[in-house]
C-alpha positions, 0 to 999 in steps of 0.5 A, a space after each residue: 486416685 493416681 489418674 485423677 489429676 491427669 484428664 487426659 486419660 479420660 475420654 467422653 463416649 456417646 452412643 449415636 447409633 441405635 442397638 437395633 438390627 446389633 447383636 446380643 453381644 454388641 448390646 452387651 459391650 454397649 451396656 458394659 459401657 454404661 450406655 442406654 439410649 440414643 445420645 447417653 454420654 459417659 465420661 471412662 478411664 482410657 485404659 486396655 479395657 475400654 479401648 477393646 470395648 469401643 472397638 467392638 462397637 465404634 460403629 455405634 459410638 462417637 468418641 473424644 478425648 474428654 480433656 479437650 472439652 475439660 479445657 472448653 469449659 475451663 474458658 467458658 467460666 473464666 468469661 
């Protein structure tokens, strides 16, 4: 794809908040996310979509821009 080379339009989202006392559409937003507990973490495309998903629900979420931990990590090995 396109966007691939580009990590930057990337972000890492981790759900630091539990579902409970949350509403059914605020779990279902969680789900669309593709996460499922306490600290899940998921690598998504920074698009319209998303961004409009993790809004709803940035209460819940704890987000980063994927590309600086890609960098990180690019150092880590290079020891």
């Amino acid at each position: 794809m396109a966007d691939e080379g580009q990590s930057s339009s990337r972000i890492r989202v981790r759900l630091k908040g539990s579902e409970i006392g949350s509403t059914e559409r605020q779990r279902q937003t969680i789900r669309g996310l593709g996460l499922r507990g306490i600290g899940d973490v998921r690598v998504l495309p920074k698009n319209a979509a998303v961004i409009g998903m993790i809004e709803k629900v940035a209460h819940l979420l704890e987000v980063e821009d994927a590309a600086a931990d890609e960098t990180s990590r690019e150092q880590d090995h290079g020891r």
